[in-house]
C-alpha positions as protocol buffer text, in pm:
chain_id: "A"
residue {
  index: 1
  type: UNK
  ca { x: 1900 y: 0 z: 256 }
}
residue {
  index: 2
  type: UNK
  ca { x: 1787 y: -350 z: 325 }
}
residue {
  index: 3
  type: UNK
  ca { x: 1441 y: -431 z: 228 }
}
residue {
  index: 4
  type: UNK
  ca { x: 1305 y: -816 z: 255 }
}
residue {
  index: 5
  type: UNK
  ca { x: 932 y: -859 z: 147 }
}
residue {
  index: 6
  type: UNK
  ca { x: 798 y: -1166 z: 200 }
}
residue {
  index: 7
  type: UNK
  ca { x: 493 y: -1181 z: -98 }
}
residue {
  index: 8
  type: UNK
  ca { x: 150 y: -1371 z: -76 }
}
residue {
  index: 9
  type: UNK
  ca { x: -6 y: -1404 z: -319 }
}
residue {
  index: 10
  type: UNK
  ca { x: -351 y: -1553 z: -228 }
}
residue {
  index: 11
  type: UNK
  ca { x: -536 y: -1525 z: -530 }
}
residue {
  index: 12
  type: UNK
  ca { x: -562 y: -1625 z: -891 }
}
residue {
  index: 13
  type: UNK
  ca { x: -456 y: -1288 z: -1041 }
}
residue {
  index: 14
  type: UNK
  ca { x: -229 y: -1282 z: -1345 }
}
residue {
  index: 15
  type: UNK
  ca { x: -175 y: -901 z: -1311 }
}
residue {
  index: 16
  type: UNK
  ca { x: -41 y: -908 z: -1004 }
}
residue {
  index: 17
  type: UNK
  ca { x: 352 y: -713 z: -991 }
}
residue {
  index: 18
  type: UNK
  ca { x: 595 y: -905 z: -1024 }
}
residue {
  index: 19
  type: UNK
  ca { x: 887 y: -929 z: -732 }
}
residue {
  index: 20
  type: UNK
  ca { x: 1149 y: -710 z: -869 }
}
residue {
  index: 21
  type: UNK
  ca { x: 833 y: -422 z: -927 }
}
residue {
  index: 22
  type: UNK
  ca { x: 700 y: -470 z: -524 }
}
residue {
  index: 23
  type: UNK
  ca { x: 1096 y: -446 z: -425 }
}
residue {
  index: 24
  type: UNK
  ca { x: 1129 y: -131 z: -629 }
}
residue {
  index: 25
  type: UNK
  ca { x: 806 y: 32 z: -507 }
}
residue {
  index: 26
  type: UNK
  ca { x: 855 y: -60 z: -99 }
}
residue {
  index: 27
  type: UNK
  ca { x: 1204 y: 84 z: -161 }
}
residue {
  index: 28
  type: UNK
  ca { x: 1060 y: 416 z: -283 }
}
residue {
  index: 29
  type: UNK
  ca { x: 830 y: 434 z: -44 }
}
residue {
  index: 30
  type: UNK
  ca { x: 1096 y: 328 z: 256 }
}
residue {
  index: 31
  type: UNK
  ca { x: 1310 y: 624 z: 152 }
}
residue {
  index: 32
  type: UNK
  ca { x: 1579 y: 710 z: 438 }
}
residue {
  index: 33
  type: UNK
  ca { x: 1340 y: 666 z: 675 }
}
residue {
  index: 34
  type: UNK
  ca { x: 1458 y: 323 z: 767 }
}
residue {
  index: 35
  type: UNK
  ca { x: 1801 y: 145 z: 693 }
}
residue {
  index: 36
  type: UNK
  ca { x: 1634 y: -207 z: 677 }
}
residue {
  index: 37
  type: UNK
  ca { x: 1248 y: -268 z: 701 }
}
residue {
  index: 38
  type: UNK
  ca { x: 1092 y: -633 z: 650 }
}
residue {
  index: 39
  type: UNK
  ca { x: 686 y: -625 z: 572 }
}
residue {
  index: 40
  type: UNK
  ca { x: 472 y: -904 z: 388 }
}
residue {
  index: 41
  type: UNK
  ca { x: 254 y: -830 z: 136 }
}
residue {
  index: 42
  type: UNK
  ca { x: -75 y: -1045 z: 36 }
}
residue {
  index: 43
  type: UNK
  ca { x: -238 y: -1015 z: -264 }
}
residue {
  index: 44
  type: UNK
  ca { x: -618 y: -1124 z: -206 }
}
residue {
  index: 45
  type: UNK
  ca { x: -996 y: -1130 z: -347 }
}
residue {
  index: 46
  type: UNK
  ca { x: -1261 y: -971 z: -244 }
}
residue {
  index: 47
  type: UNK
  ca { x: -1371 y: -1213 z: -15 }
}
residue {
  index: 48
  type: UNK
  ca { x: -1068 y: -1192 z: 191 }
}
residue {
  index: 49
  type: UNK
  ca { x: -1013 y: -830 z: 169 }
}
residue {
  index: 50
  type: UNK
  ca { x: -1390 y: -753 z: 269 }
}
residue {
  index: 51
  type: UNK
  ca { x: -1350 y: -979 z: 564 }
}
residue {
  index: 52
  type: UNK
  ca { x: -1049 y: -839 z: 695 }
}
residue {
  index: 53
  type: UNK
  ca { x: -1181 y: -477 z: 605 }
}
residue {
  index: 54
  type: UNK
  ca { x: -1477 y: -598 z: 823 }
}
residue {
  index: 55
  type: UNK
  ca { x: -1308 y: -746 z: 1138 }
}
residue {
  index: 56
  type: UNK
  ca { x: -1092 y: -476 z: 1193 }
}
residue {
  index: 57
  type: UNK
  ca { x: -1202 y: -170 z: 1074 }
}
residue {
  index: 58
  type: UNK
  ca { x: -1570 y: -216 z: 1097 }
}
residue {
  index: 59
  type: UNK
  ca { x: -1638 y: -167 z: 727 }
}
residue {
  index: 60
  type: UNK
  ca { x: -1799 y: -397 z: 487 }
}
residue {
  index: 61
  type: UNK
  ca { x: -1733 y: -499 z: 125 }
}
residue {
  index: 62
  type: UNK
  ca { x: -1324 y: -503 z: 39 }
}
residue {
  index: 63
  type: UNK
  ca { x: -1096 y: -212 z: 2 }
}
residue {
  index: 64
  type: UNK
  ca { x: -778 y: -185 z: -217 }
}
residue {
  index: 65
  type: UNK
  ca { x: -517 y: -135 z: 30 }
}
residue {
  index: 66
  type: UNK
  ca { x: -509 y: -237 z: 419 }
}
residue {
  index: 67
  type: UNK
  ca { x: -192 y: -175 z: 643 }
}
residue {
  index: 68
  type: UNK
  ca { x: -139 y: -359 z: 912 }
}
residue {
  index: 69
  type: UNK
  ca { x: 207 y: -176 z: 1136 }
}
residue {
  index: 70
  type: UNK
  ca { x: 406 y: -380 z: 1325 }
}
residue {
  index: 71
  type: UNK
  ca { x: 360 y: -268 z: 1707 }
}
residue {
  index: 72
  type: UNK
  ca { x: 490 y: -550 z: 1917 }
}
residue {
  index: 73
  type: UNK
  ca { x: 684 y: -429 z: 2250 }
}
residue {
  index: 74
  type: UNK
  ca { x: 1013 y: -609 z: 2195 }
}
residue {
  index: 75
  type: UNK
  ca { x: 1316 y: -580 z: 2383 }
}
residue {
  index: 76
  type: UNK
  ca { x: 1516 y: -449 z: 2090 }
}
residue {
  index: 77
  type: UNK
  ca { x: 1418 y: -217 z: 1774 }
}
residue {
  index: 78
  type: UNK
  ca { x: 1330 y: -455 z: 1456 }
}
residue {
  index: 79
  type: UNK
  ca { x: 1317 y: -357 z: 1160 }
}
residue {
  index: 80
  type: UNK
  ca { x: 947 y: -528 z: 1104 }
}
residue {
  index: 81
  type: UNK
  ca { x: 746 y: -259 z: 900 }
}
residue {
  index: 82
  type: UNK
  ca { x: 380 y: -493 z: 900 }
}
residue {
  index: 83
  type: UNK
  ca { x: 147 y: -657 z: 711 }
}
residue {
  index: 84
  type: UNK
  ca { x: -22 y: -493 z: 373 }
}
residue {
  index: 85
  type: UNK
  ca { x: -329 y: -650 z: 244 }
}
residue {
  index: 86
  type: UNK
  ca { x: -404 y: -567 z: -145 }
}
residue {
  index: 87
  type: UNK
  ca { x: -691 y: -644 z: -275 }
}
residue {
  index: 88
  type: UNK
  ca { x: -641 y: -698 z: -675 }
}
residue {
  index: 89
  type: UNK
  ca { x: -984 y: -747 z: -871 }
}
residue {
  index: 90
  type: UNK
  ca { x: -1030 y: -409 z: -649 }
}
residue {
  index: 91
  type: UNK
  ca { x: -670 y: -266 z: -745 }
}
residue {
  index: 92
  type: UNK
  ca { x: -765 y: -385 z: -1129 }
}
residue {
  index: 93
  type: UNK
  ca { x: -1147 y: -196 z: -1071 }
}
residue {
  index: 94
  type: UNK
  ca { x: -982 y: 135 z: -978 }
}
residue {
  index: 95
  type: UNK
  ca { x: -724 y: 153 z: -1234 }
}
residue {
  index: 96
  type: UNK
  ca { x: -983 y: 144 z: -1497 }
}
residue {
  index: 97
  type: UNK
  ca { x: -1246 y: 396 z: -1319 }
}
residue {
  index: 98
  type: UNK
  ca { x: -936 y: 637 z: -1227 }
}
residue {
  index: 99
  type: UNK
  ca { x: -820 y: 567 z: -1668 }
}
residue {
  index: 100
  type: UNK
  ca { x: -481 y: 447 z: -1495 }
}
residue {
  index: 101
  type: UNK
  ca { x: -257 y: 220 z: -1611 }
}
residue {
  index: 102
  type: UNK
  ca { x: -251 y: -91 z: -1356 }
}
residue {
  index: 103
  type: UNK
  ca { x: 82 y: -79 z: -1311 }
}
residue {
  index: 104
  type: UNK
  ca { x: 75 y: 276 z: -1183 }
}
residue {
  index: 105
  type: UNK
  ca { x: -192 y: 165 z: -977 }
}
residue {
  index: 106
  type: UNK
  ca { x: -69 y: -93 z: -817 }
}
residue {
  index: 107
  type: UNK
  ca { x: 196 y: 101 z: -730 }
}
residue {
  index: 108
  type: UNK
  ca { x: 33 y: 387 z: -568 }
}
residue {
  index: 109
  type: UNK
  ca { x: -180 y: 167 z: -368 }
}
residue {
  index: 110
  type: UNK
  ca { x: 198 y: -11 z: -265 }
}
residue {
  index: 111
  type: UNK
  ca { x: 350 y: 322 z: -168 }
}
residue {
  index: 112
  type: UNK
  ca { x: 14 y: 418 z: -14 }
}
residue {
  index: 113
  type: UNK
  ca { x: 54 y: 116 z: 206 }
}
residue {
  index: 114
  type: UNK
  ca { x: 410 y: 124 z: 296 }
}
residue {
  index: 115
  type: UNK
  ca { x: 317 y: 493 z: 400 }
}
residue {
  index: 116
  type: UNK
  ca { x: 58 y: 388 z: 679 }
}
residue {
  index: 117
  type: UNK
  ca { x: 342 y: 131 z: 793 }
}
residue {
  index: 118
  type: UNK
  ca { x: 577 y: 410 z: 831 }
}
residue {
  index: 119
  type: UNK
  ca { x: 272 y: 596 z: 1075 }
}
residue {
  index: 120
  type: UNK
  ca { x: 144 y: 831 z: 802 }
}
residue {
  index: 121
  type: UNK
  ca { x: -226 y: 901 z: 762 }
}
residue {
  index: 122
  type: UNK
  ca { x: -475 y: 1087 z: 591 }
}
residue {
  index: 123
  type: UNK
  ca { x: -763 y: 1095 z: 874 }
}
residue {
  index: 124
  type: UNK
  ca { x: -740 y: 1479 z: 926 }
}
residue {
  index: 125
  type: UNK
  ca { x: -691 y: 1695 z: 660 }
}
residue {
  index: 126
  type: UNK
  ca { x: -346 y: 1865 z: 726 }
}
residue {
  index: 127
  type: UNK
  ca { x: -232 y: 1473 z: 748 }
}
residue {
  index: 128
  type: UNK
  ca { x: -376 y: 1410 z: 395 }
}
residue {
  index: 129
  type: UNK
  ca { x: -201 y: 1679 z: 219 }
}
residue {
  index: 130
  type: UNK
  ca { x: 138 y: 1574 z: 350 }
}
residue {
  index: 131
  type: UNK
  ca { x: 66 y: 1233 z: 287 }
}
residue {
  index: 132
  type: UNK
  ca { x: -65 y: 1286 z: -105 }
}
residue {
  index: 133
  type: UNK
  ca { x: 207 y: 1529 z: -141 }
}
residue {
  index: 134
  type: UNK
  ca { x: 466 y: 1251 z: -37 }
}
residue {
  index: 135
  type: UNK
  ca { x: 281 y: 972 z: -201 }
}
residue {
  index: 136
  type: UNK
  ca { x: 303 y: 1203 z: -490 }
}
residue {
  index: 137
  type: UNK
  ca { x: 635 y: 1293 z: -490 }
}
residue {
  index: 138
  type: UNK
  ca { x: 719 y: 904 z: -464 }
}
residue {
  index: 139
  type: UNK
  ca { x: 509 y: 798 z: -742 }
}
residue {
  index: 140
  type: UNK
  ca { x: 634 y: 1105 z: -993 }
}
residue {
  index: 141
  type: UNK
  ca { x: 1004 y: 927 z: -901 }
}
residue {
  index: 142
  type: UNK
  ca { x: 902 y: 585 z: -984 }
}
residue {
  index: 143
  type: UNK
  ca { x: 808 y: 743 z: -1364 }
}
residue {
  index: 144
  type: UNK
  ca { x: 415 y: 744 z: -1285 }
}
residue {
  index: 145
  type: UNK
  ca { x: 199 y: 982 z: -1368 }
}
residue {
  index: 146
  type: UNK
  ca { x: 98 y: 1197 z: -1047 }
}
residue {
  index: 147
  type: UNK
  ca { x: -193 y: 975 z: -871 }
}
residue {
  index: 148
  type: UNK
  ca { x: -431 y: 1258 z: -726 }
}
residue {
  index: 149
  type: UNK
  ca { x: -550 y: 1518 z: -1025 }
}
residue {
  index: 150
  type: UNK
  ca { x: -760 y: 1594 z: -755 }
}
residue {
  index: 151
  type: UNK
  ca { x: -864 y: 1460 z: -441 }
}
residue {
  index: 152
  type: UNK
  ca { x: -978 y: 1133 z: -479 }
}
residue {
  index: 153
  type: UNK
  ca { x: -803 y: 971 z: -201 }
}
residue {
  index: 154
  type: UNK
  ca { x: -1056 y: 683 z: -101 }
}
residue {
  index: 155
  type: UNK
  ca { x: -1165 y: 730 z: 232 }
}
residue {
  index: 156
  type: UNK
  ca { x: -1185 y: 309 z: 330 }
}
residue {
  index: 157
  type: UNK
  ca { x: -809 y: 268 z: 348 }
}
């Protein structure tokens, strides 16, 4: 599987994943589904993540994840996944409420992401158990701890 991320990182935030972690956790999340996939991935304040949350989903204040899928008519298939927007003083806020460790965090809200790109969704409730059950799955492969106990998916992504 080919896999190119192109990483943004738009903010000053030392805890942000590193390259190699981001790689590993699109990967996971890409699964056979696709046999190359190219997506960028900006890492933003709250500022920029409550604006964009704003302007295209109506919502205010920021939100930890938004996905943003590729859906271009092109002439030819391309492997372009999207856009994900992370927002990481929100990322960094969760992980402590939810007593996670960041980095399991982050990489939920990563697979999370990557999911919506793929056309999964948690708006009706037969959608949101196959989604948490996948996002599960992924995350209990990656070595994390399982990131529902119970349903806590947050309704603004």
């Amino acid at each position: 599987m080919n896999i190119s991320i192109d990483i943004q990182v738009a903010c000053s935030s030392e805890d942000a994943p590193d390259e190699d972690s981001m790689q590993r956790w699109v990967s996971a999340a890409v699964r056979n589904e696709r046999d190359a996939a190219e997506l960028s991935v900006r890492i933003v304040d709250e500022q920029e993540s409550a604006t964009l949350n704003h302007q295209y989903r109506g919502k205010s204040g920021p939100t930890n994840v938004l996905s943003f899928p590729f859906d271009a008519v092109v002439p030819e298939p391309l492997p372009i996944l999207g856009d994900l927007v992370i927002c990481a003083p929100v990322v960094m806020r969760e992980a402590l409420q939810q007593s996670k460790t960041l980095e399991a965090h982050w990489a939920h809200m990563t697979v999370h992401g990557v999911l919506h790109l793929l056309g999964y969704d948690h708006v009706g409730d037969n959608d949101a158990e196959v989604m948490e059950a996948l996002e599960t799955d992924i995350i209990l492969g990656l070595g994390f701890p399982a990131p529902y106990t119970e349903n806590t998916l947050d309704p603004k992504v």
